[in-house]
C-alpha positions in Angstrom: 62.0 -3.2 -12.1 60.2 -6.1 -13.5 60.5 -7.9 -16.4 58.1 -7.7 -19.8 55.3 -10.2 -19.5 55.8 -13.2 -22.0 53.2 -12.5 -25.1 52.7 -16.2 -25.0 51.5 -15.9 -20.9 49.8 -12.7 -22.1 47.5 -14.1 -25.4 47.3 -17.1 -22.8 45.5 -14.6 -20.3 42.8 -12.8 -22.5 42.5 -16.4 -24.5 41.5 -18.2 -20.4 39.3 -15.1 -19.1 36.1 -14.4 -21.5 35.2 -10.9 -21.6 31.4 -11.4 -20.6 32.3 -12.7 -17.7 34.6 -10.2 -16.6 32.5 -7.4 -18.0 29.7 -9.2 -16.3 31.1 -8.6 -13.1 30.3 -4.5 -13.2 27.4 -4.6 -15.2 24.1 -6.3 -16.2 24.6 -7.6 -20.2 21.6 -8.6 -21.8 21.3 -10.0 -25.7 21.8 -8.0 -28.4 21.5 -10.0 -31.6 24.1 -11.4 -33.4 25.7 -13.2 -30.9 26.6 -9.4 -29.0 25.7 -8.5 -25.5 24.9 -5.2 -24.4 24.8 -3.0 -21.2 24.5 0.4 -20.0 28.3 2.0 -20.6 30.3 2.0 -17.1 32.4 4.7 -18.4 30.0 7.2 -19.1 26.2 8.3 -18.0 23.8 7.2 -20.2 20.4 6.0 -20.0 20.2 3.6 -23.1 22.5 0.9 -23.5 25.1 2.2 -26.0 27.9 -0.6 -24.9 28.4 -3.7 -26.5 30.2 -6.9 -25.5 31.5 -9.5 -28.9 32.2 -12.8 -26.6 33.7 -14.5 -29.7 35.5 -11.4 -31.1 37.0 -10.8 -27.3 35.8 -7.2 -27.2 34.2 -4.4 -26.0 32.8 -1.3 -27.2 30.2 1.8 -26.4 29.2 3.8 -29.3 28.7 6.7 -27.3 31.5 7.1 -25.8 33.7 5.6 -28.5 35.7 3.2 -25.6 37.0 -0.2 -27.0 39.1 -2.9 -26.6 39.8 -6.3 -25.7 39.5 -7.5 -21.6 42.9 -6.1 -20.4 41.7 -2.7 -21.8 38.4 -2.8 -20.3 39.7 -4.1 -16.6 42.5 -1.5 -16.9 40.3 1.4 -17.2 37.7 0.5 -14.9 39.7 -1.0 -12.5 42.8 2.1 -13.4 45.5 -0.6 -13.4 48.4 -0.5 -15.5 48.7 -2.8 -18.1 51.1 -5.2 -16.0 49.0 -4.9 -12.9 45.9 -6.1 -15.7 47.2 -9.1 -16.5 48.8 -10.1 -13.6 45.3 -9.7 -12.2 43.5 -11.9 -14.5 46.3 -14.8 -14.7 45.8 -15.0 -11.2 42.3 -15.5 -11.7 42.8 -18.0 -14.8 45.6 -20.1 -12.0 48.4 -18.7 -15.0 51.8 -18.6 -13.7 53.3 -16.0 -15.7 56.8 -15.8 -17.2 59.0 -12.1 -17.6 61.3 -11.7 -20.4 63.5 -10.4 -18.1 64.7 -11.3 -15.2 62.7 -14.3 -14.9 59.9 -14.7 -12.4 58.7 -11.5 -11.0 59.4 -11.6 -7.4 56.0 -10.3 -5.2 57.7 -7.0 -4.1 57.9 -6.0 -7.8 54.6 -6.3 -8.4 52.3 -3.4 -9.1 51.1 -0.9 -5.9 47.3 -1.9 -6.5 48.0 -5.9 -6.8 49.7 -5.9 -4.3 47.4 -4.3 -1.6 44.6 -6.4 -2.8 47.4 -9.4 -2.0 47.7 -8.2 1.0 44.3 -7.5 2.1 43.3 -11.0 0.8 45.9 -12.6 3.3 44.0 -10.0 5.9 40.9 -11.2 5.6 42.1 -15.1 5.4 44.2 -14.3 8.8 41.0 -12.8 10.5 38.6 -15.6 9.6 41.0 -18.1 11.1 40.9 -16.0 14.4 37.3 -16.3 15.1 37.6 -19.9 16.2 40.3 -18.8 18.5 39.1 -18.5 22.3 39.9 -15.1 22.6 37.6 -14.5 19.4 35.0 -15.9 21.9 33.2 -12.6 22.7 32.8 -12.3 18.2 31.0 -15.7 18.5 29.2 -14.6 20.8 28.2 -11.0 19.2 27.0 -13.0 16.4 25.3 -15.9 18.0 23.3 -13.6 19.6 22.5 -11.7 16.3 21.2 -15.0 15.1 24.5 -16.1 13.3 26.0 -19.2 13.1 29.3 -20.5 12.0 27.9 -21.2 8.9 26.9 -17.4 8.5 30.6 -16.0 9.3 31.7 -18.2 7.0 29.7 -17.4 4.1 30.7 -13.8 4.7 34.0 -13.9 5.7 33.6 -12.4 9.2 36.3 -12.4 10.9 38.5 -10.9 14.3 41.4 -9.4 15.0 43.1 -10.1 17.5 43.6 -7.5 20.9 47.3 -7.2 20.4 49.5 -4.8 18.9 50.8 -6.0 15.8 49.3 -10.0 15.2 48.6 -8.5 11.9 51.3 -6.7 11.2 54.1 -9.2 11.8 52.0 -12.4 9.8 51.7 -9.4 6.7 55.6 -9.0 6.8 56.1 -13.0 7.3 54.2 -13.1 3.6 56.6 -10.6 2.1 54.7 -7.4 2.7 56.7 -4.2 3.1 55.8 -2.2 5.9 55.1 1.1 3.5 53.0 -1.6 1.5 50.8 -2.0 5.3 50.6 1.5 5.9 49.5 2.3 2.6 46.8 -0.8 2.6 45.3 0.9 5.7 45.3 -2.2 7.5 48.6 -1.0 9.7 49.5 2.6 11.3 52.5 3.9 12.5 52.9 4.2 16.2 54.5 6.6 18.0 57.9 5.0 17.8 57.0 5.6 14.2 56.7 1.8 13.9 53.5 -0.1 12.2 51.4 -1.7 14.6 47.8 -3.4 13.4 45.0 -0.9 13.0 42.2 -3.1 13.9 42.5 -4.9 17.5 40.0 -6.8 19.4 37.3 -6.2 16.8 34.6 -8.2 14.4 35.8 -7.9 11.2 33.5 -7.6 7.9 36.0 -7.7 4.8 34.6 -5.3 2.2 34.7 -6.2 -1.7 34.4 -4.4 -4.4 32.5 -5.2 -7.2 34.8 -7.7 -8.7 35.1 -9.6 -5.7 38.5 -8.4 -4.2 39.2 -7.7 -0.8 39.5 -3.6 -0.7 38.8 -2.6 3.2 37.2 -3.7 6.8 34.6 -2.7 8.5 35.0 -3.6 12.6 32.8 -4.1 14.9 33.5 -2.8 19.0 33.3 -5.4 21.3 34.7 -4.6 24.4 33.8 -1.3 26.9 37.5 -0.7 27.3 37.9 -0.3 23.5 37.5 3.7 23.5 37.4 4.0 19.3 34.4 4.3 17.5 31.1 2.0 17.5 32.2 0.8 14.0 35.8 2.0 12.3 36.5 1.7 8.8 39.5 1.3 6.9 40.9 5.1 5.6 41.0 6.2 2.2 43.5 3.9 0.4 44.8 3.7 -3.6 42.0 0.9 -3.6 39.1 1.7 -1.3 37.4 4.8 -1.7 34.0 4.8 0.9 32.1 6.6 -1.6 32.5 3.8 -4.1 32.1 0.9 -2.4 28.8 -1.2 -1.4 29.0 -4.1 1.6 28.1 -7.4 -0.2 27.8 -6.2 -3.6 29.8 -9.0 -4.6 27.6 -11.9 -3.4 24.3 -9.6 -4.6 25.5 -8.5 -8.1 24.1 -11.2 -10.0 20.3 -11.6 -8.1 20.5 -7.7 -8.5 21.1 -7.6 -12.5 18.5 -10.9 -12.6 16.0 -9.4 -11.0 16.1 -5.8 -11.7 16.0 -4.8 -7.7 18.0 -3.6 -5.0 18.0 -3.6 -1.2 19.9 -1.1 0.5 20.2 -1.6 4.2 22.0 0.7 6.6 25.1 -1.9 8.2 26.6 -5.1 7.9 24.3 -7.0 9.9 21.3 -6.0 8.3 23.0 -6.9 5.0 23.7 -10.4 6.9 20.0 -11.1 8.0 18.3 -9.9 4.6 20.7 -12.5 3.0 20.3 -15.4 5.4 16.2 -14.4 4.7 16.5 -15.0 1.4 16.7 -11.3 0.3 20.4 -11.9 -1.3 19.8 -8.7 -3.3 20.7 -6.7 0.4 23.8 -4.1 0.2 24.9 -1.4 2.5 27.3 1.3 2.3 30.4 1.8 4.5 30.3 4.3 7.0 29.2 6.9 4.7 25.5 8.4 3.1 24.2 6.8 0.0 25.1 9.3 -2.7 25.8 9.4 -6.2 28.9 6.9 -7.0 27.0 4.2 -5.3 24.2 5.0 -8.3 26.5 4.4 -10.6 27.6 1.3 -9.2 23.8 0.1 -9.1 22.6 1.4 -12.4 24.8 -1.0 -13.9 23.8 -3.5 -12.6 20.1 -2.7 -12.9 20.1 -1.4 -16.5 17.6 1.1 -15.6 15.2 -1.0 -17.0 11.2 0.4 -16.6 10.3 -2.5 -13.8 14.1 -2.0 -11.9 13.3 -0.8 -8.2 15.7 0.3 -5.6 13.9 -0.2 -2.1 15.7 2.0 0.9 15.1 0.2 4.8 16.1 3.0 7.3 15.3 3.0 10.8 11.7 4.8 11.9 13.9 6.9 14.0 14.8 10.7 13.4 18.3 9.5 12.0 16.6 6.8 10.0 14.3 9.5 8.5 16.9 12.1 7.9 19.1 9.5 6.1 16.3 8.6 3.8 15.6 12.5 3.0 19.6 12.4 2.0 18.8 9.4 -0.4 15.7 11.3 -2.1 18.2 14.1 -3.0 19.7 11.4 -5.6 16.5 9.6 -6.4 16.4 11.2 -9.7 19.9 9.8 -11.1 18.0 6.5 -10.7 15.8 5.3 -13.7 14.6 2.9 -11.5 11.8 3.4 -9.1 12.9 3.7 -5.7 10.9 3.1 -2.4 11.0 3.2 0.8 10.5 0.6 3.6 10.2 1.0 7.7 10.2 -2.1 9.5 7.4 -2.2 12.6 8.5 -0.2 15.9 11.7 1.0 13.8 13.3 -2.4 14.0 16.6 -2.9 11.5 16.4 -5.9 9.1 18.8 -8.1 11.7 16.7 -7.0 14.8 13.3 -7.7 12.9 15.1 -11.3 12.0 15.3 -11.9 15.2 11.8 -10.6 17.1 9.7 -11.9 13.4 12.0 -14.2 11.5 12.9 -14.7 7.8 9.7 -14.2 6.2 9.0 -10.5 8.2 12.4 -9.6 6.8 11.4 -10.8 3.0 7.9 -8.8 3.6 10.1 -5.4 4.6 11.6 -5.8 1.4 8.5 -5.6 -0.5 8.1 -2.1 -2.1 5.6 0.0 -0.1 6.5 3.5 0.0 7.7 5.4 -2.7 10.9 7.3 -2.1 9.2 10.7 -3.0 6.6 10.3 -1.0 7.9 9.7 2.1 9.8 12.5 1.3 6.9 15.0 0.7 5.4 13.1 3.8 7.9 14.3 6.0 8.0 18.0 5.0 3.9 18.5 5.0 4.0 16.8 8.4 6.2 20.0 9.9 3.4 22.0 9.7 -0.1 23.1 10.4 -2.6 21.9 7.4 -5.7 23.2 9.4 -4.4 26.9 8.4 -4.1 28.3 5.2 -0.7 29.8 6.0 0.6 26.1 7.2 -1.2 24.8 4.0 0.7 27.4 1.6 4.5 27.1 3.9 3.8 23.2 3.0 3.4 24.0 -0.9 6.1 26.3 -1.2 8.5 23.5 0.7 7.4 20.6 -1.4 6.5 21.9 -4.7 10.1 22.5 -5.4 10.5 18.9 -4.7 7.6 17.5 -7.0 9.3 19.8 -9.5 12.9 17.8 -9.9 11.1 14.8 -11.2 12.3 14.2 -14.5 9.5 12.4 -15.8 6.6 15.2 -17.0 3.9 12.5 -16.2 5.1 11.3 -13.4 5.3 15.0 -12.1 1.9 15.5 -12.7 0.8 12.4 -10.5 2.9 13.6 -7.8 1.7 17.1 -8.0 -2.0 15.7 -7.3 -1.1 13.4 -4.6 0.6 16.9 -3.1 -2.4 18.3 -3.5 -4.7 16.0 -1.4 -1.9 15.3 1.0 -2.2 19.2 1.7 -5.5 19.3 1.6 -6.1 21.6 -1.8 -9.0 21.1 -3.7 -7.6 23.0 -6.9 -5.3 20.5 -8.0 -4.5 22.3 -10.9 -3.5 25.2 -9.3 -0.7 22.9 -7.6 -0.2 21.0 -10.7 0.6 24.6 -12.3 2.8 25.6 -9.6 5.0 22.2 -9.9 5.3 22.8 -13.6 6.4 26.6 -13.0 9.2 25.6 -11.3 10.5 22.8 -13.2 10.2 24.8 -16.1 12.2 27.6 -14.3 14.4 24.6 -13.7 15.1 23.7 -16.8 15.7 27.3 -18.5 18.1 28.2 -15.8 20.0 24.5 -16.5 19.1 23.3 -12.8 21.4 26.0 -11.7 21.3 29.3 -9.7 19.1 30.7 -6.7 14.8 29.2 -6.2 12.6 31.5 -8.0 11.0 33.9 -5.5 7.5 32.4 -4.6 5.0 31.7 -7.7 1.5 32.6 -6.7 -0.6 31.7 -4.4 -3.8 29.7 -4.3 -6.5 31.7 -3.2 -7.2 29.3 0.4 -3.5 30.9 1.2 -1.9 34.1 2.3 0.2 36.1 -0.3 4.1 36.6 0.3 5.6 39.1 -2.2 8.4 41.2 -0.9 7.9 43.6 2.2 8.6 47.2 1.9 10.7 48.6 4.6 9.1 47.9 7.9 6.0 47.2 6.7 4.0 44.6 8.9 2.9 42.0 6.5 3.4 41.6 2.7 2.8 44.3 0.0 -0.5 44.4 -1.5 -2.3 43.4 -4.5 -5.1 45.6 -5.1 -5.8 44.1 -8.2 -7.1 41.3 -6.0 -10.9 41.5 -6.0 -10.6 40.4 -2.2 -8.2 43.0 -1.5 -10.0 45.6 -3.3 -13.2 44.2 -1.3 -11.6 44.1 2.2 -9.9 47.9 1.6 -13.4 49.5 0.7 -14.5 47.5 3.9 -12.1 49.2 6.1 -12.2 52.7 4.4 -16.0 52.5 5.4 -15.4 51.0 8.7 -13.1 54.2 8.7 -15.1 57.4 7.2 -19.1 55.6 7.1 -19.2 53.6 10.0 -22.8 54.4 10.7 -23.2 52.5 7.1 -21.4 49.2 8.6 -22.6 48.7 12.3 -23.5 46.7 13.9 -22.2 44.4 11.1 -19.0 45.3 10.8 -18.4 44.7 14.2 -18.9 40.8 14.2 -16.4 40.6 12.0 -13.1 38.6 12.8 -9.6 39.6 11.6 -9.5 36.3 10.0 -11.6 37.6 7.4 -9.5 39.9 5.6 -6.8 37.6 3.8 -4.1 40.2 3.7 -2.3 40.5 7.3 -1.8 44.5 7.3 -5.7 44.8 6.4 -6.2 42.0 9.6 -4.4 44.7 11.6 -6.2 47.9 10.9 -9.7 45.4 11.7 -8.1 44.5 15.2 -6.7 48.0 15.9 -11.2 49.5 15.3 -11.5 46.6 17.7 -9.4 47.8 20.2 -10.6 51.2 19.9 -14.4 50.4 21.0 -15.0 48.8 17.0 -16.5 50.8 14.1 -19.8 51.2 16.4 -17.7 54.1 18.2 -18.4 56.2 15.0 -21.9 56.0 14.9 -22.9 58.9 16.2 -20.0 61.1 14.6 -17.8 61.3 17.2 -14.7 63.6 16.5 -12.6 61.8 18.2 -13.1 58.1 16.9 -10.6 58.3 14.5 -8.2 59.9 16.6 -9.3 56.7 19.0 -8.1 54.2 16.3 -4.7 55.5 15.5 -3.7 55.7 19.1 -4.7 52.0 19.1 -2.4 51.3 16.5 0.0 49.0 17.9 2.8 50.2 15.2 3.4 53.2 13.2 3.3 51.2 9.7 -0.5 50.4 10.9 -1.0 53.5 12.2 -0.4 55.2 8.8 -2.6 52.7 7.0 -5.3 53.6 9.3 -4.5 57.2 8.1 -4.4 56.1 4.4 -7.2 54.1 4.7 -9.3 57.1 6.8 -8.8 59.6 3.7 -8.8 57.6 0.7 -12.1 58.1 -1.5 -14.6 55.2 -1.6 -15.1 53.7 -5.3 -18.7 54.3 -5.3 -20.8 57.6 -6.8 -22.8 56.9 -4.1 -21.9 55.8 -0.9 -25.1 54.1 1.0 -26.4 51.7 2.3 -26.6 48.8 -0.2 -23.2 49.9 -1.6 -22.3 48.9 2.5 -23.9 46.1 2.2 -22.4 44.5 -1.2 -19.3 45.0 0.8 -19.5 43.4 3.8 -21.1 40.3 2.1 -18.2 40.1 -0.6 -15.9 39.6 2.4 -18.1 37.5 4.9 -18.8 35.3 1.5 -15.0 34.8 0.5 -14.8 34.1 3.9 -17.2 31.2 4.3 -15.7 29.9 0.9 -12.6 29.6 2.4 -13.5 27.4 5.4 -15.7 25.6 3.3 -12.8 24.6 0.9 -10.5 24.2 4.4 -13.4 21.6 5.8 -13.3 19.7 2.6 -9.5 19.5 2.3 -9.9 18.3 5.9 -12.4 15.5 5.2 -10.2 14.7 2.1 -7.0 14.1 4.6 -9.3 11.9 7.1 -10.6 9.5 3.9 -13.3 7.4 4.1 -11.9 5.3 7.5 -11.4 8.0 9.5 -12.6 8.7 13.2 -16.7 8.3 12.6 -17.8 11.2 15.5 -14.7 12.8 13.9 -16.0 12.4 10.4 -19.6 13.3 11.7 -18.6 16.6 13.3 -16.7 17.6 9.9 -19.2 17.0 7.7 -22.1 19.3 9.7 -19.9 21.6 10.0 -19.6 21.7 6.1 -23.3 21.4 5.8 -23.7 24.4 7.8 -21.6 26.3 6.3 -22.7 25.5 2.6 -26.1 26.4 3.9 -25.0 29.9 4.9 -23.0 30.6 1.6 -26.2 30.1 -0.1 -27.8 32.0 2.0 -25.6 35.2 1.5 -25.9 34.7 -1.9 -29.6 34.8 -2.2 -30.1 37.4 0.0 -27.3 39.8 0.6 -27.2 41.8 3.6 -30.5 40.3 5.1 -28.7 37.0 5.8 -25.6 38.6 8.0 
């Protein structure tokens, strides 16, 4: 076991490394009078910076989470090194050679787990660079030559390649005083069959991974070769010091332009990282074979302070993968105080490939904010269905509302609920606004937690959906809807009058009667010869209709609807009349209010003959709706 480190080397160690520039390394600091620094805590959530950094005391603390201490307690807990391990850590940093009580000098295999695989993978990463200028490394230079990297490039990275035997690694490790356990654990050797360790990356472009800090945690390695039969990319496993989840590619050279200028790049590989860089966009990081999620927020809200002008801008590929990834990303958008966005480079190219076909300054331009995140999200869910419909229109809402409804910010959600509202094509905003505010404050009473609410209601451009009774065709109805009530006395006099209703009735389309078993029972008359069939009191039009039915649900409505009692003391005529224009008039409404959502989706530059044809039909239609109203029955 290792000796006690000498307090002299240990005062010597926190007295060389100033705690704002470790603390620095995980976090933005920013002044906080009286000589203080302050940041948002890395130990806890918060949204407010309650941490605090004394660079002449030599300490930290949060006062919301109450954690404290001098810079050996803070890089022990975020780092979770023991106390040994901590100082070790920074004396190697400060070039202190430290001295143990006893025992003397600590010999490396006595050094903690965590050092030494960060040793080890340092030596790695040195080892691979110097094989790249190898000529069996030849086919690397040539991968990245053709990417539009230089030597310069690798260099400035740390690329590197390992060579195609079995253990080149392996045996230069051991020659450094690395245990074979200490490989296997590290990830960078496996056991072989023989149950000996044998290098776990061969023939392959390395990319050394670093965490925050700056330490060598894990590879990423490239395939270069068709006889290589692994993976595309392969990542080093889960280790004691790389976890996927919590580690971003090039954070380490992109920390400090990230916490200076309050934004983010996240690409999708190393490459892209690479060319955004090399473009001047040295705020570019990617994850490591794994989704964005919510440890890599933490990571970046750090750094970003979650100031009101930090943005987080998200490149994907224009492709179906590229889409779906974003979609993944907009489930987390609202850990992020920051504003995040959304950028597609032209004919789906990656940041590296754009480099290439446009140069530097298309890759600085794809890193301009464009899109935001939500909106490209809400963009991709109205575009699955059918906004010329009211049923595609109302399937949209009750997808997307939900979504509108997780933003945090109340005025923010009220933006986003309007721009819903002309992306769908509704002219009641407010009725969408109300429906996004219905669910988030469902939302909140239930905690975030539990089952969606059942459907709220409906605007009146869409079908209803409550539950359906046992084999019911279509959904229950409401008959305290004044169109419901409207289209039922329709039908019952279709049914028991239709002397009253022809030839009126007749030009009627199913579309016109909003509730789907009412649509029925009007195509059913249809099929049976239509309400005309009746005018002469023919016994057996009724009897005509139900054996039309094509169901016995309808069939029993037509039943219902053939006995009930009209609501009228007297049943004539104009009382015919006041019915069939209620329902041709909703009708007409509708359209009219599905033309002008249509018009509001084509905008001002869209397709003139297009635009043109739109527009006369609204005219028309307007011209009708007065016309009903003025006068009635006449104008059918």
């Amino acid at each position: 076991m290792a000796g006690r480190i000498n307090d002299d080397d240990v005062k010597a160690v926190r007295d060389a490394v100033p705690i704002d520039a470790v603390v620095s390394e995980y976090l933005q600091l920013r002044n906080a009078g009286g000589g203080n620094l302050k940041g948002l805590c890395p130990f806890h959530d918060e949204k407010s910076p309650s941490f605090q950094v004394s660079p002449s005391k030599g300490l930290f603390h949060c006062f919301g989470c109450q954690e404290g201490g001098d810079t050996i307690a803070f890089v022990m807990k975020i780092d979770h090194l023991t106390f040994s391990e901590t100082v070790e850590r920074l004396a190697a940093k400060a070039g202190i050679t430290l001295r143990y009580e006893e025992g003397g000098y600590n010999p490396g295999h006595q050094r903690g787990e965590r050092i030494r695989l960060i040793e080890a993978h340092k030596a790695a990463a040195q080892f691979y660079a110097e094989q790249l200028d190898g000529p069996e490394a030849q086919i690397g230079r040539q991968f990245l030559a053709e990417r539009g990297f230089d030597e310069a490039a690798a260099r400035h990275f740390g690329v590197g390649y390992s060579p195609a035997g079995w253990d080149h690694l392996t045996r230069f490790l051991r020659g450094k005083g690395f245990t074979d356990k200490e490989l296997i654990v590290s990830g960078l050797s496996q056991e072989s069959r023989g149950g000996k360790p044998i290098d776990r990356f061969r023939g392959r472009l390395m990319w050394p991974i670093r965490d925050v800090g700056g330490e060598v945690v894990g590879f990423g390695a490239r395939k270069l070769r068709e006889d290589d039969n692994g993976p595309k990319y392969l990542n080093t496993p889960e280790t004691p010091v790389y976890r996927k989840s919590q580690v971003l590619y090039g954070i380490d050279l992109a920390k400090k332009e990230i916490a200076k200028s309050s934004r983010a790049v996240v690409v999708e590989g190393y490459t892209d990282v690479m060319a955004c860089h090399l473009a001047g966009v040295t705020t570019a990081i990617a994850t490591c074979g794994t989704a964005f999620g919510g440890e890599h927020i933490k990571i970046l809200r750090r750094l970003l302070m979650d100031n009101g002008s930090a943005r987080v801008i998200f490149t994907f590929d224009g492709d179906a993968a590229g889409q779906k990834a974003a979609l993944r990303a907009f489930e987390d958008d609202q850990k992020f105080a920051a504003e995040t966005y959304i950028a597609v480079a032209p004919d789906g190219m990656d940041p590296c490939d754009l480099r290439l076909a446009k140069g530097d300054e298309a890759v600085a331009e794809l890193a301009e904010p464009r899109v935001p995140l939500f909106e490209f999200a809400l963009r991709q869910i109205v575009s699955r269905y059918d906004l010329d419909t009211p049923a595609g229109r109302a399937a949209a809402l009750d997808e997307a509302a939900p979504v509108v409804a997780r933003i945090k910010n109340i005025g923010a959600q009220h933006e986003v609920a309007v721009e819903l509202a002309g992306m769908l094509g509704i002219l009641d905003t407010q009725f969408v606004v109300k429906r996004v505010a219905q669910l988030a404050r469902w939302a909140r009473d239930r905690g975030g937690r539990g089952a969606a609410p059942a459907p709220g209601p409906r605007h009146p451009a869409a079908p209803p959906s409550p539950a359906r009774p046992p084999g019911a065709s279509g959904p229950a109805l409401h008959l305290r809807s004044p169109a419901h009530r409207t289209e039922r006395e329709l039908l019952k006099l279709a049914l028991q009058y239709p002397a009253l209703v022809s030839p009126a009735f007749d030009a009627y389309g199913a579309d016109e009667f909003t509730a789907p078993p009412y649509a029925a029972v009007r195509e059913t008359i249809a099929s049976a010869g239509g309400a005309e069939q009746g005018v002469d009191g023919s016994a057996d039009y009724l009897a005509r209709v139900r054996e039309e039915a094509p169901d016995d649900t309808v069939r029993a409505l037509v039943t219902e609807l053939a006995v009930e009692a009209i609501h009228a003391r007297v049943v004539d005529e104009a009382y015919a009349g006041v019915q069939l224009v209620q329902v041709r008039l909703r009708a007409v409404d509708r359209r009219i209010g599905e033309v002008q959502g249509a018009l509001a989706r084509l905008g001002a530059n869209g397709d003139p003959q297009q635009l043109a044809a739109v527009q006369n039909e609204l005219w028309v239609l307007q011209q009708y709706g007065q016309s009903l109203r003025n006068n009635g029955a006449d104008a059918l």
